[in-house]
PASEBA-1860 file (N, C-alpha, C; in nm, 3 decimals):
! residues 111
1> XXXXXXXX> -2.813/1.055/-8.334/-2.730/1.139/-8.249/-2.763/1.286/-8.275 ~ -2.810/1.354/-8.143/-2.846/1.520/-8.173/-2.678/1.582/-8.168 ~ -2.685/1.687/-8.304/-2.538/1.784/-8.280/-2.586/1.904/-8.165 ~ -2.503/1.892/-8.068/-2.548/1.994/-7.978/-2.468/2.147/-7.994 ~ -2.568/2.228/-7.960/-2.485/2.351/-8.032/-2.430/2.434/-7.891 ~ -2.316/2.479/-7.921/-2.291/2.582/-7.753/-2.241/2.716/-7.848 ~ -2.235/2.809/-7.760/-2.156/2.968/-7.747/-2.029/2.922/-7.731 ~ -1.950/2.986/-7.769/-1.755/3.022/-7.705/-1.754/3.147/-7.715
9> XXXXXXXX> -1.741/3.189/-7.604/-1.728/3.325/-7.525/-1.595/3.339/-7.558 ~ -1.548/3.412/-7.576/-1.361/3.468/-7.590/-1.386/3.621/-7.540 ~ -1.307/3.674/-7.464/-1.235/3.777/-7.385/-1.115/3.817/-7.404 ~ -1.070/3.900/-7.455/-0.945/3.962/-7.499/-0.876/4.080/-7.469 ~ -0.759/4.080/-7.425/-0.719/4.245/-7.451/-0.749/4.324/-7.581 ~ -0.785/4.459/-7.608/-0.846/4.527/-7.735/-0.700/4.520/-7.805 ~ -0.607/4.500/-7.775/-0.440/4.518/-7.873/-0.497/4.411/-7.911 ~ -0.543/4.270/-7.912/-0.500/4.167/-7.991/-0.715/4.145/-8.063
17> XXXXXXXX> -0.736/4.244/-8.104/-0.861/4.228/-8.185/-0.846/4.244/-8.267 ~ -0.758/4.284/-8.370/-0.712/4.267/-8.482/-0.707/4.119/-8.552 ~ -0.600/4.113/-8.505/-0.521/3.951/-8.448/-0.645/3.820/-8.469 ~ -0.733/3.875/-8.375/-0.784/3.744/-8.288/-0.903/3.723/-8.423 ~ -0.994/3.877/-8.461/-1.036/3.871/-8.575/-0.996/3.789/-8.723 ~ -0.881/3.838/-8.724/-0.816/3.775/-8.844/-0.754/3.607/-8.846 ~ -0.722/3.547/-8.682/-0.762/3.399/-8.675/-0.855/3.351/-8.691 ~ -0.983/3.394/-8.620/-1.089/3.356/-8.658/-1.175/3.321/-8.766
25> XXXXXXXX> -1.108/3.447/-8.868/-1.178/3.431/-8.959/-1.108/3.348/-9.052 ~ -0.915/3.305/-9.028/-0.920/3.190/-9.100/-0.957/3.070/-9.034 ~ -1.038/3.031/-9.007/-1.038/2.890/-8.937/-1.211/2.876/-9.011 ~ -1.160/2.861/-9.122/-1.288/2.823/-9.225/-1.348/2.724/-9.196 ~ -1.303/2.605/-9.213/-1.379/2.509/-9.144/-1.437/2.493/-9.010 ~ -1.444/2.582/-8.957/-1.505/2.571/-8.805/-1.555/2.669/-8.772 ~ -1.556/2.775/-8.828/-1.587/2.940/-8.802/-1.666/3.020/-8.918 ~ -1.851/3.030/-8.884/-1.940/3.071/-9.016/-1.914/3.198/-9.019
33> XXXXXXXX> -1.867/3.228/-8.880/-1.931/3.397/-8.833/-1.888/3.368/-8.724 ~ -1.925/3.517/-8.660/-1.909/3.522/-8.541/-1.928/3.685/-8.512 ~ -1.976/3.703/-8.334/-2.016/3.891/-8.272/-1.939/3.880/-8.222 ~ -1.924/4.025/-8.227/-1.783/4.125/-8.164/-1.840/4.256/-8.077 ~ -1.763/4.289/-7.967/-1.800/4.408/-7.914/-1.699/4.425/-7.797 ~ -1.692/4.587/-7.808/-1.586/4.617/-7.698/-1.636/4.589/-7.584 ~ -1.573/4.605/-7.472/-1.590/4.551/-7.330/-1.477/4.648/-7.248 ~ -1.514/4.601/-7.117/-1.430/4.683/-6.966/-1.408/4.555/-6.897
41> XXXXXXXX> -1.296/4.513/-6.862/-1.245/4.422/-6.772/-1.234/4.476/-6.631 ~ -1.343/4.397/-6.533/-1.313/4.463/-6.375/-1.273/4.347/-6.279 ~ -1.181/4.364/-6.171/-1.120/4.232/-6.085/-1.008/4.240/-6.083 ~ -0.977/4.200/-5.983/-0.865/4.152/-5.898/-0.756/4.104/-5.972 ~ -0.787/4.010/-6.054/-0.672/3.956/-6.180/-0.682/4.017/-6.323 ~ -0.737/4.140/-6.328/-0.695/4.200/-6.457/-0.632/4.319/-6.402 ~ -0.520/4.297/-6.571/-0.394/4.387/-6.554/-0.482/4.480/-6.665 ~ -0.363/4.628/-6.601/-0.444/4.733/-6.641/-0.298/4.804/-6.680
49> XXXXXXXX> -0.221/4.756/-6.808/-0.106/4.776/-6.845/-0.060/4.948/-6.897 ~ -0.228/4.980/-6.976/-0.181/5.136/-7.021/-0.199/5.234/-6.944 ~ -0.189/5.364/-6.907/-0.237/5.473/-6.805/-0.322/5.510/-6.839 ~ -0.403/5.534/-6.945/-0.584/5.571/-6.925/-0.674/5.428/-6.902 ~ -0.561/5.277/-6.907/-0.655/5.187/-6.826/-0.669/5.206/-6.655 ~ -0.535/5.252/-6.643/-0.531/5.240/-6.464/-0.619/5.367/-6.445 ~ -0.625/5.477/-6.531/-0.731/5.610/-6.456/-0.824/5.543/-6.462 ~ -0.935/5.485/-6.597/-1.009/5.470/-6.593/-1.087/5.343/-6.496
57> XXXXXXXX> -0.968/5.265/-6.468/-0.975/5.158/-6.303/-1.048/5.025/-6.387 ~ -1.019/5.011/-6.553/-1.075/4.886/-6.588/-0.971/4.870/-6.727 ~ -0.999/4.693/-6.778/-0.899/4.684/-6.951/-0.991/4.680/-7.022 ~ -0.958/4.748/-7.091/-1.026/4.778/-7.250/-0.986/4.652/-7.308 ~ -1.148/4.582/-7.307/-1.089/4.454/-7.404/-1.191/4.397/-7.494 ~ -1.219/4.345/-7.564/-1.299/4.287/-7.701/-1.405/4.158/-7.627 ~ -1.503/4.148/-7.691/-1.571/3.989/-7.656/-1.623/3.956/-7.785 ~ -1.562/3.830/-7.785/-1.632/3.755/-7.904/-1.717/3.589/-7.883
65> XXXXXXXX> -1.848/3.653/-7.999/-1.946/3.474/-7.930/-1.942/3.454/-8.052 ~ -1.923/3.315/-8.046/-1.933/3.227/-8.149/-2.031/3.134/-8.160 ~ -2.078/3.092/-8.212/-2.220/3.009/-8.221/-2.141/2.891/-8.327 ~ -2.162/2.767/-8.235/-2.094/2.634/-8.328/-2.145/2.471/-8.278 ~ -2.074/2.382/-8.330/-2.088/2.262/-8.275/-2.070/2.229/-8.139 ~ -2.049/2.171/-8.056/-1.980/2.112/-7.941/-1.819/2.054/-7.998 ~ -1.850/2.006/-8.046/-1.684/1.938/-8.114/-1.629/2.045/-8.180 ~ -1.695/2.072/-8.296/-1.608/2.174/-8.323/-1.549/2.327/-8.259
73> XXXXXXXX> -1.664/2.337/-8.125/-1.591/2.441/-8.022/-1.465/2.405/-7.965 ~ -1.476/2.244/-7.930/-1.351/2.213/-7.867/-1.212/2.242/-7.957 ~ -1.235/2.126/-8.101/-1.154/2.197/-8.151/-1.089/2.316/-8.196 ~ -1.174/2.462/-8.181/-1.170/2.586/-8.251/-1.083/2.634/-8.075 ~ -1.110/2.560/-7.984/-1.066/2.602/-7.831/-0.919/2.563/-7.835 ~ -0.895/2.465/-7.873/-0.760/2.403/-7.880/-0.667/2.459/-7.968 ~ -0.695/2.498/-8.121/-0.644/2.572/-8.139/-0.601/2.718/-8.065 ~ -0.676/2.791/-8.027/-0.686/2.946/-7.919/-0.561/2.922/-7.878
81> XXXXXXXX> -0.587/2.789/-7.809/-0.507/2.767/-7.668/-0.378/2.760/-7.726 ~ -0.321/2.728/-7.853/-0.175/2.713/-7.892/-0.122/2.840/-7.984 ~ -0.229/2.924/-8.039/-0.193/3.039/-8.087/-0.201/3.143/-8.011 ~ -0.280/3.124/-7.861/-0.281/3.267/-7.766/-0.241/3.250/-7.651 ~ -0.136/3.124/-7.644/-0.084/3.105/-7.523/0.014/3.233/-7.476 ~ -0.057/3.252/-7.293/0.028/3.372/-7.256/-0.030/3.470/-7.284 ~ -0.128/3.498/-7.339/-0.204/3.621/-7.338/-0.321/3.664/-7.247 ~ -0.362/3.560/-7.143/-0.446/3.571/-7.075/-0.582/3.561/-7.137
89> XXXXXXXX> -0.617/3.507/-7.247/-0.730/3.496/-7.274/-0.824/3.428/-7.203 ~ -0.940/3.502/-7.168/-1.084/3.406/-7.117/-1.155/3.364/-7.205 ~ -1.223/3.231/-7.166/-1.324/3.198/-7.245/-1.409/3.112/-7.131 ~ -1.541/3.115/-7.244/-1.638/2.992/-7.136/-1.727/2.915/-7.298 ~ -1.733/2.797/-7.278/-1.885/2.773/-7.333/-1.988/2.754/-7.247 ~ -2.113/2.769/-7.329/-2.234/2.774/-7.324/-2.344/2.692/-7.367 ~ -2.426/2.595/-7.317/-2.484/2.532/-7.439/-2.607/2.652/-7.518 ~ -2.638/2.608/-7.628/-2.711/2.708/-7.707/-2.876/2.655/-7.703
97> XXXXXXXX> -2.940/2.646/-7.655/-3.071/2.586/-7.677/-3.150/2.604/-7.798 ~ -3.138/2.741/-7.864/-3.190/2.755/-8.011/-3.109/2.881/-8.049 ~ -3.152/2.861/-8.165/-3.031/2.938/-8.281/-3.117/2.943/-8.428 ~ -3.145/3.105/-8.491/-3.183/3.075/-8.594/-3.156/3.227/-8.609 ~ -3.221/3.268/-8.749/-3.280/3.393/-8.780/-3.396/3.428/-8.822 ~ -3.422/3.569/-8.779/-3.554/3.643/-8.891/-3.542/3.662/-8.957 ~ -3.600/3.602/-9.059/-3.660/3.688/-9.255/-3.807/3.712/-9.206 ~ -3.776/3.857/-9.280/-3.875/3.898/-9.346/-3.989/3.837/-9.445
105> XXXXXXX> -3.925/3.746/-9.517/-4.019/3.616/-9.587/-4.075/3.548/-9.463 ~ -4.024/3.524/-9.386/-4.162/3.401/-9.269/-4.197/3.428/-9.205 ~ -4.233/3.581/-9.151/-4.347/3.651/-9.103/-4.480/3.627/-9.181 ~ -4.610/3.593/-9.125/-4.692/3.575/-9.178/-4.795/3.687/-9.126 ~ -4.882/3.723/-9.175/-4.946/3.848/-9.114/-5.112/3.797/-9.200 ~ -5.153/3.853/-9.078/-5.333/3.798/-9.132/-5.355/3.934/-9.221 ~ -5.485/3.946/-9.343/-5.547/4.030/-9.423/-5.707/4.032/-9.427
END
């Protein structure tokens, strides 16, 4: 049996990146890591609650990718869903086709 790996995209208002950070990072068993970066929410169904969101005509909000199992996205999703109910959170998965890193050790270079 191949473990298939996907993304979980999460979308947030920037008030709850604190928050959403500090769930994340307890959910040890399911969560190695994970990227973060601010964002602009544009559309029809985003609320634009503060007055330099409505000047600026978008929500200031956070995105976070997670790189994980398939199962364990679901589960890490299900949780979300009972600790951020009502907050409007988006998400999507993704499947991941490859996933690794660069070292500096496995560069090989001819002499």
């Amino acid at each position: 049996m191949t473990v298939e790996s996907v993304c979980l995209t999460l979308i947030a208002a920037r008030r709850l990146r604190d928050e959403l950070f500090d769930f994340l990072s307890d959910q040890h068993d399911l969560v190695s890591g994970f990227t973060a970066s601010d964002c602009a929410g544009f559309g029809p169904t985003i609320r634009l609650p503060s007055a330099p969101e409505q000047v600026k005509g978008h929500a200031d909000q956070v995105l976070v990718r997670i790189i994980l199992q398939k199962v364990q996205a679901a589960e890490l999703l299900s949780r979300i869903k009972t600790a951020y109910a009502g907050t409007r959170l988006v998400y999507w998965i993704t499947p991941v086709t490859e996933f690794g890193t660069l070292d500096d050790r496995s560069i090989e270079t001819d002499h």
